[in-house]
N, C-alpha and C positions, 0 to 999 in steps of 0.2 A: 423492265424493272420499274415498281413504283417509286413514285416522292413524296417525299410528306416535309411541308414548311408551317413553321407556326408564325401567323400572321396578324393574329393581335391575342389579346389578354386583358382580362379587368383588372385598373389600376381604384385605387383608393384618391378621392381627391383632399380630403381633410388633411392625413395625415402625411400623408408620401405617397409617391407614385408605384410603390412596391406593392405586389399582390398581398405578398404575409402581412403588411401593415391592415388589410380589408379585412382579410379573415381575423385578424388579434381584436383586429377594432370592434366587430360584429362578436368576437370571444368575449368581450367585455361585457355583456350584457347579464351574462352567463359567470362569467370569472374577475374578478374586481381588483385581481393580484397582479395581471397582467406589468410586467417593467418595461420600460423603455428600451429599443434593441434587444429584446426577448423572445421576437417573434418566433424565431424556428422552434426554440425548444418548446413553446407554448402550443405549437400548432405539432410537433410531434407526440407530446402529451395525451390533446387532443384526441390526436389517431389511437393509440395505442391503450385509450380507454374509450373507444367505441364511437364518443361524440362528436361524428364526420357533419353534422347538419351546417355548422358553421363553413363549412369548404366550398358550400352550393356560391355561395355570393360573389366564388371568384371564376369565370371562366375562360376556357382557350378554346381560340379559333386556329384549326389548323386546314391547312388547304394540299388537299389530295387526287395525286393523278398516276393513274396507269393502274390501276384496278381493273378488277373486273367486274361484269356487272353479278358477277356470282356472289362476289366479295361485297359487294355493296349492299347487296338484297342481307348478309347477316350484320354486317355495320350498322344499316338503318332501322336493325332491329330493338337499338340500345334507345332507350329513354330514362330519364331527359334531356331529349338533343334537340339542336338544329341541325336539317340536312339544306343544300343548296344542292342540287344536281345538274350535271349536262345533260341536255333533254334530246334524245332521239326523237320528238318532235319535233325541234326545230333544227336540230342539228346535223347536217348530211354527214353519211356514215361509209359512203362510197371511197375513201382513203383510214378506214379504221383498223386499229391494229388492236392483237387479242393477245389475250395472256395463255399461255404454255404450261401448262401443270407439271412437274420437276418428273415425276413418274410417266410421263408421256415423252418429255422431250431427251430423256435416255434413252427411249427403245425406237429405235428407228422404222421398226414395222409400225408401232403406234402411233408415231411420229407421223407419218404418211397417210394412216387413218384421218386423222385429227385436221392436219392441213386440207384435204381433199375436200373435209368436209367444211370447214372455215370458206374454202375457196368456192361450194358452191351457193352456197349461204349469201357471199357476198355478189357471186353474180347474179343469186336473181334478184337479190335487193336493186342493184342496178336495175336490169330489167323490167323490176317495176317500177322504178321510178322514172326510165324511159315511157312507159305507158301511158304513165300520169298519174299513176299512184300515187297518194302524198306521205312522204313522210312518216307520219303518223302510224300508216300500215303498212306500209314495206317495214318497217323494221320488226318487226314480229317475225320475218324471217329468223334476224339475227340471232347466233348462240348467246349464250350467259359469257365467255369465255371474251365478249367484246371489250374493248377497255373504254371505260370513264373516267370523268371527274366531277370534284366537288369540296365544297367547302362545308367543316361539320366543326361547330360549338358544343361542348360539354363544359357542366359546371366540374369541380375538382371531383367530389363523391361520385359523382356518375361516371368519370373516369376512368377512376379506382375503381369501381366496378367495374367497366369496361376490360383492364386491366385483367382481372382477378380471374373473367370470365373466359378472354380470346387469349390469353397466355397460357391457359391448362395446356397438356399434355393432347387431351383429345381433341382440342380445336382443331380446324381445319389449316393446313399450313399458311394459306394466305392471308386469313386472316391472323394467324398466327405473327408473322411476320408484321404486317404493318402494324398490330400491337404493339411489337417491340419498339417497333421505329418511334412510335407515338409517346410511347415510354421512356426512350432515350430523349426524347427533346424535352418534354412535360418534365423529367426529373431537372435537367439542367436550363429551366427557365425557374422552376419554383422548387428546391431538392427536399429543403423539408417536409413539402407534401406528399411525397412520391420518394421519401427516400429506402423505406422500407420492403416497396416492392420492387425498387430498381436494384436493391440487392438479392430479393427473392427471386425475381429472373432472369433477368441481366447480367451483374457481377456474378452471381451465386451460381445458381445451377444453368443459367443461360437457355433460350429459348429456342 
């Protein structure tokens, strides 16, 4: 099973250390009305008439493990991001564990497919790295189904895209899922930013 922790966030130094203080602040540039302790409703305003440009200025770093590298090749397809990844170049992969597809690990004839083939995956990767393979190229053996980690910053809008995209219906369940997760913590560090979509799949019809 994966994890996902939020491990920092951009604070505002002017005016307070709260994120919605950045984005009100940077609203002001734009909106002159802005009151004092107004931030959420200002910033759900915002949202709900289109003008997300102000949400870029505030970002989260959340840090993720037990993916897979399946999951990760559509993750790092979302821009504007930072990706940080664990590198099978330098990283031995001789104790790695892999992720189980929900529809594999019910049927136990496929079940045994899947293992079999994991298992010989990883012995030749041993094997060559007994040889003296480096690194580098033994792991090219390895399936997608490998688990990683990584540390990945979006600004707010890119998020909410992120969001809007790995939460549909036809995404892939994995990424599906870790959306959620993402979204449950992003709504309950900053709710005004995310509080729309966390009832659109979350509370609402749920993911």
């Amino acid at each position: 099973m994966f994890h996902v922790k939020l491990i920092a966030m951009t604070q505002c130094l002017e005016d307070g250390p709260e994120p919605e203080r950045l984005i009100t602040h940077a609203g002001r540039v734009c909106y002159k009305s802005v009151k004092q302790g107004d931030f959420d409703n200002f910033i759900r305003a915002r949202i709900r008439e289109g003008h997300d440009s102000i949400l870029e200025h505030v970002s989260l770093t959340f840090e993720i493990s037990g993916i897979s590298r399946a999951c990760m090749s559509q993750l790092t397809r979302h821009r504007i991001a930072s990706f940080s990844v664990e590198s099978q170049r330098r990283v031995s992969a001789d104790n790695i564990d892999f992720v189980i597809p929900p529809g594999i690990s019910g049927n136990p004839s496929a079940l045994k497919v899947f293992t079999d083939a994991v298992n010989v995956s990883v012995a030749a990767y041993r094997l060559l790295r007994e040889m003296g393979v480096r690194k580098e190229d033994s792991r090219f053996v390895l399936p997608s189904a490998a688990e990683t980690k990584l540390t990945v910053t979006m600004n707010i809008r890119s998020l909410r895209h992120f969001f809007n995209v790995r939460l549909s219906k036809g995404a892939q369940w994995e990424i599906r899922a870790l959306a959620g997760r993402m979204l449950e913590i992003a709504h309950r560090a900053i709710p005004a930013a995310f509080e729309d979509l966390y009832t659109e799949y979350i509370s609402g019809k749920g993911y």
